[in-house]
N, C-alpha and C positions, 0 to 999 in steps of 0.2 A: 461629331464623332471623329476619331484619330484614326490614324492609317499607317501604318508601314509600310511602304513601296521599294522595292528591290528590283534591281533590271540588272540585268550580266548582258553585258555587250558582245555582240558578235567577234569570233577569232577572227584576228585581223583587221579589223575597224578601227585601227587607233586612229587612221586617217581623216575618218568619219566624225568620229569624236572631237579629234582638233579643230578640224572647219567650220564645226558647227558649236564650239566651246560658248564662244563670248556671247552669241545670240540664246544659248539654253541657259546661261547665267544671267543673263536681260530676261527672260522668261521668269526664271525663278524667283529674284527680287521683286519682279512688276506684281506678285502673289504674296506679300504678308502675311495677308488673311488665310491664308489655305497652307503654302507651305511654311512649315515652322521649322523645320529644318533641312539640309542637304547635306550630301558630300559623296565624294567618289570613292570608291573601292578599289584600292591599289596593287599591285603584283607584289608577291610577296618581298621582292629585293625595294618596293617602293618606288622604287624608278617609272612605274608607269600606270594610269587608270583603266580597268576593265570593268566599272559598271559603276550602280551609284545605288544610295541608300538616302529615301526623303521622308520624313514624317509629314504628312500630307491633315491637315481638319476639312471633311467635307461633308454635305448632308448627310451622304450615305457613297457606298461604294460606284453607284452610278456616274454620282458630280465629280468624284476623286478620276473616274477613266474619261471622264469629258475634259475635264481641265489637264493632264495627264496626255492627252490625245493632241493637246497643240502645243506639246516640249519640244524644242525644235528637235531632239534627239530623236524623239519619236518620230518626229515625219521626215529624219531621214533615215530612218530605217535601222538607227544604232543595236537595237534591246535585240537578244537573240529567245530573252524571257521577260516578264514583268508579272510580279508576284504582288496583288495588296490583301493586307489581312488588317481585320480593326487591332488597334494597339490601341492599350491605355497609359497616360505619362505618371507613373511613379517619382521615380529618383531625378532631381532639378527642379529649374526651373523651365519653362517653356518660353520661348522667344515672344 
């Protein structure tokens, strides 16, 4: 099943975000299987990331907050929300 995962980063944590960038992107590639897609959520002038948006396949929404659970973003406390609802892929193709 598909998943749409949205997480709004804490005001102020852009620092949070940078430190722990390159390890949440080694996270994400080491997952083919599960995350089919990512990407950041940008301030409106673009200049800067305030959260992220992942199409997640997992058994069910339990495997999706378990795998989800060791982003490095996650353990360090980036999300000030994290929303997953099942999505289904229409329009494209899927990675």
């Amino acid at each position: 099943m598909m998943f749409a995962v949205t997480c709004l980063d804490k005001p102020g944590h852009a620092a949070v975000r940078a430190a722990n960038r390159e390890a949440h992107l080694a996270f994400l590639k080491s997952h083919p299987e599960s995350i089919r897609a990512a990407g950041p959520f940008l301030t409106e002038d673009g200049s800067g990331m305030v959260g992220s948006l992942l199409i997640v396949e997992g058994e069910d929404r339990a495997a999706v907050e378990r795998l989800l659970a060791q982003d490095p973003y996650a353990e360090a406390g980036l999300f000030a929300s994290t929303e997953i609802r099942p999505w289904r892929w229409v329009i494209g193709a899927p990675a």
